[in-house]
N, C-alpha and C positions, 0 to 999 in steps of 0.2 A: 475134487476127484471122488471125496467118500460123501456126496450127497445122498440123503434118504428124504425120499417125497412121500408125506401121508395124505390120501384122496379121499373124500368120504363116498366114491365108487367103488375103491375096495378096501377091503380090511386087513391086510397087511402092508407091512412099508415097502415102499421099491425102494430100490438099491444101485445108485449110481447115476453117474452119466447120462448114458442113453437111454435110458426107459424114462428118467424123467424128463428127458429133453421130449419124448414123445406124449407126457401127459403134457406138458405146456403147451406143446403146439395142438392138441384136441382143445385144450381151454379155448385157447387162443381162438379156434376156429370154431366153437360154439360162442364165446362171447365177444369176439372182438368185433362188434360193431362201432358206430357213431355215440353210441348211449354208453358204452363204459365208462365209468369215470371214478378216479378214488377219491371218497370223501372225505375219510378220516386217516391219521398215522397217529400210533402210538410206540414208542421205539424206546429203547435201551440202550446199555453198553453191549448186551450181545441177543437182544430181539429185538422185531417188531411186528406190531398185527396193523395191516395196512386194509381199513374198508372201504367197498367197493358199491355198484349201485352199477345196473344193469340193465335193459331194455330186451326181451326176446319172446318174439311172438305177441303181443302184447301185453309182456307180466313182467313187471319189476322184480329184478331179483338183488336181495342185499345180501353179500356176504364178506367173508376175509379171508386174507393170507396172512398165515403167523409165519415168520419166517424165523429161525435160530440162525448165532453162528459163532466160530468158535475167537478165541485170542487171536488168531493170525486173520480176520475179518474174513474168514471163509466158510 
């Protein structure tokens, strides 16, 4: 419920629920083609940074999700 999504579109965090449910689903719909694919995981007791590898337009794009989360795996 207290999700905060950092975007490197904007520079402040968003806060919650639904505004990051609506940056996922813009990801989603810029990158979710055929050519997505995660290459690498590096994870923790409470992270992990998952990399990615992308096809759009014809330019590869490499990046990650660092993802936190707390004791209760939230």
């Amino acid at each position: 419920d207290d999700v905060v999504f950092y975007s490197p579109v904007v520079f402040t965090p968003q806060v919650g629920k639904a505004i990051t449910r609506q940056y996922l689903a813009a990801a989603l719909h810029v990158f979710g083609n055929d050519s997505f694919r995660y290459v690498r995981e590096v994870s923790g007791d409470h992270a992990a940074v998952l990399e990615f590898l992308v096809e759009i337009d014809g330019m590869v794009v490499n990046g990650v999700d660092i993802l936190h989360w707390n004791d209760a795996q939230q």
